[in-house]
C-alpha positions in Angstrom: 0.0 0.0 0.0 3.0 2.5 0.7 4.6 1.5 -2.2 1.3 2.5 -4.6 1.0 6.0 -2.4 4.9 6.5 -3.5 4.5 5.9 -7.2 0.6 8.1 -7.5 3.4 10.7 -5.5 6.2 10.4 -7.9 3.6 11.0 -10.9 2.0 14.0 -9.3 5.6 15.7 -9.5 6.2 15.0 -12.6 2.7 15.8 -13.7 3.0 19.2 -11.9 6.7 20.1 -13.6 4.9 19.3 -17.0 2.1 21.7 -16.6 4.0 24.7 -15.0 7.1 23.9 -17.7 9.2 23.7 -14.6 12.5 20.7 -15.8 14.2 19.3 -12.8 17.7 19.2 -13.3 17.9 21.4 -16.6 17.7 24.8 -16.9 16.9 25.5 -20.6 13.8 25.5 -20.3 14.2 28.7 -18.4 16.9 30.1 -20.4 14.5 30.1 -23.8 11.5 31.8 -22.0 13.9 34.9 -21.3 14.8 35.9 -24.4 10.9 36.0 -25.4 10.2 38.2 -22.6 13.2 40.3 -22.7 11.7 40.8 -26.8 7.9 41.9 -25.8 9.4 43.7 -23.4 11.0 46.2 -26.0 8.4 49.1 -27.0 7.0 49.2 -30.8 8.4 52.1 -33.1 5.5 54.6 -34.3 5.4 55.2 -37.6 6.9 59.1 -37.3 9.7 57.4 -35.4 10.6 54.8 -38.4 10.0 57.6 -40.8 12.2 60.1 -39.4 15.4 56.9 -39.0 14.8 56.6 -42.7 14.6 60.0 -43.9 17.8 60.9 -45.7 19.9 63.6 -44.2 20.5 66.3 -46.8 24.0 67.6 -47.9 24.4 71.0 -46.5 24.9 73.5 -49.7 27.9 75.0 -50.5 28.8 78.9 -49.5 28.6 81.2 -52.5 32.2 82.0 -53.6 32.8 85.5 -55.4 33.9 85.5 -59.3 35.0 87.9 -62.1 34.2 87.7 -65.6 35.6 90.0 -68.5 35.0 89.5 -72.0 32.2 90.1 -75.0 29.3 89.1 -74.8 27.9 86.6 -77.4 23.9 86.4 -76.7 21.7 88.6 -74.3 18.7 86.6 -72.9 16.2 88.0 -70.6 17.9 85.6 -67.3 21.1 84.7 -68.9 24.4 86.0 -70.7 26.6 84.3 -72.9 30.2 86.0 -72.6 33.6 85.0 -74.8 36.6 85.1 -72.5 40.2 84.2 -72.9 39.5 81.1 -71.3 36.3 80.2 -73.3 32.8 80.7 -73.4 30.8 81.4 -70.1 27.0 81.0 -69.6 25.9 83.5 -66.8 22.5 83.1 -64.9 20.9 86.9 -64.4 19.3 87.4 -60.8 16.9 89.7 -60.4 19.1 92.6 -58.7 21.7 92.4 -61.9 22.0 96.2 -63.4 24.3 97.9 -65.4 26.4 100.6 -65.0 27.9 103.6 -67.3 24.9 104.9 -68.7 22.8 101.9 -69.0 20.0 101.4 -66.9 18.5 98.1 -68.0 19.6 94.4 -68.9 18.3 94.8 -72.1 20.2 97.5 -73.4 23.1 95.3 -73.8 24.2 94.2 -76.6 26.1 91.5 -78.4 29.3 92.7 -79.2 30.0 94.9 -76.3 32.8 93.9 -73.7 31.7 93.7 -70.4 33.0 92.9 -66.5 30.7 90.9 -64.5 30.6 90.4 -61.1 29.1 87.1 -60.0 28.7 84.3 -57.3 29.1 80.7 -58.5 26.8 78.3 -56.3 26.6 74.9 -56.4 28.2 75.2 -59.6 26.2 77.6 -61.2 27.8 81.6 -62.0 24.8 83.9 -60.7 25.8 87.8 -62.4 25.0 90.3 -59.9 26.4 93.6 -61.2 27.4 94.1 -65.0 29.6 96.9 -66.5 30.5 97.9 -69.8 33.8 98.4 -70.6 34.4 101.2 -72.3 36.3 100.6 -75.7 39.0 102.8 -77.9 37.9 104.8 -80.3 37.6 103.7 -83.8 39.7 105.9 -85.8 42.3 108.9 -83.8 44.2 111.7 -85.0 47.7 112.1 -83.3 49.8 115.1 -84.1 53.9 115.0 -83.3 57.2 114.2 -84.3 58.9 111.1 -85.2 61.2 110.3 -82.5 62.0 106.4 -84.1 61.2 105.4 -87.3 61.5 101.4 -88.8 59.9 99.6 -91.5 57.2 98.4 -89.1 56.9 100.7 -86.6 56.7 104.6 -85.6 57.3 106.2 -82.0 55.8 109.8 -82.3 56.3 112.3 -79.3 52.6 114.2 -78.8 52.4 117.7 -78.3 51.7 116.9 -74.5 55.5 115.3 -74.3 54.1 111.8 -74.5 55.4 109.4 -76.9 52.8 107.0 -78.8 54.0 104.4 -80.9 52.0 102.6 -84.1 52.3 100.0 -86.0 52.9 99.9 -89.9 52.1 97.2 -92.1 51.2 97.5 -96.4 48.1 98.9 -96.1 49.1 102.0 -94.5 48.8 105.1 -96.6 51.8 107.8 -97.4 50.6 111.5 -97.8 50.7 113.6 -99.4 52.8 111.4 -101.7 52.5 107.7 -101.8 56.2 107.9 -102.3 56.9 109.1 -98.5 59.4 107.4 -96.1 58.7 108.7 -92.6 61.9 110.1 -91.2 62.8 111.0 -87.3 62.6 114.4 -86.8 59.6 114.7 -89.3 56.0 116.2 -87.9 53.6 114.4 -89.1 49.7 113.5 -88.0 49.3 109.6 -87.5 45.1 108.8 -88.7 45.2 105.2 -86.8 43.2 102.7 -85.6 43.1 100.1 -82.4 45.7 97.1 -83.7 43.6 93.6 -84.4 46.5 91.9 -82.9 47.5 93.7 -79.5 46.6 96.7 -77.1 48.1 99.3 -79.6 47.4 101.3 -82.4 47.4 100.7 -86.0 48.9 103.1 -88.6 46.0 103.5 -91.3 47.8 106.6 -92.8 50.9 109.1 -92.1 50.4 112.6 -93.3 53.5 114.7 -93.3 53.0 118.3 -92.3 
């Protein structure tokens, strides 16, 4: 009779440690239940909250840096420029502040063919014209009174009446007056008709007139 009470005992145990998942001798039984708790115990994102993680962070934009441009200009839109310079040809954006100076009150009095200095900002790779002025350009045709100082086959230094000395270039074209015959000699007083030289910053003989 004890022994049947000690073997409906023995099963109770083991029918109690099955219920309440309780494992005598072995602990993993425990050791998986805390993970799942340690996981519900973690709070659920919002939506705003996943949104915000996964927005992308935008690339801060880069500080306007100051630029000069000098050369013609090519085509005059209403919001852009087109100028020829000595490295090329530059496309300039027009903001709404651009003016010009020297006489010239609006954008659109410009016009192609006229050499111009701009000053501009260049963001984020774009060259934004904020102040335009025309450069003011030689003359086409001067008279210049003096005396030959140097004299060459190609070339004339003249001394001005105001003591300055001006020289010209001379190619086949210019003219000899009044005979066509006339070698300019130093010492002579002449009057130089001349244009700005094509090929540099000086001034081309068109015609010496002796006085």
């Amino acid at each position: 009779m004890k022994l049947i009470k000690l073997i409906v005992a023995v099963g109770i145990v083991f029918a109690l440690g099955g219920v309440f998942g309780i494992s005598i001798g072995n602990s993993s039984g425990l050791q998986t239940l805390v993970p799942q708790l340690a996981a519900l115990a973690q709070p659920a994102q919002s939506d705003a909250e996943k949104s915000i993680e996964a927005a992308p962070v935008a690339a801060p934009e880069s500080a306007p840096v100051q630029v000069g441009v000098v050369g013609v200009l090519q085509a005059v839109g209403s919001q852009s420029l087109s100028v020829e310079t000595n490295d090329g040809m530059q496309l300039l954006t027009i903001d709404g502040t651009a003016g010009a100076e020297q006489g010239l009150s609006a954008i659109d009095q410009l016009k192609v063919g006229d050499k111009v200095a701009v000053w501009a900002q260049k963001v984020n790779g774009q060259v934004v014209a904020s102040k335009i002025v025309v450069v003011p350009q030689k003359p086409e045709r001067t008279h210049y009174v003096g005396l030959i100082v140097t004299a060459s086959a190609d070339r004339l230094d003249v001394v001005g009446q105001q003591g300055e000395t001006t020289s010209f270039r001379l190619d086949d074209t210019v003219q000899r007056l009044p005979d066509a015959a006339y070698t300019p000699q130093v010492g002579d007083t002449v009057t130089v008709v001349a244009k700005p030289d094509p090929l540099g910053e000086g001034w081309l003989a068109v015609a010496v007139v002796k006085q």
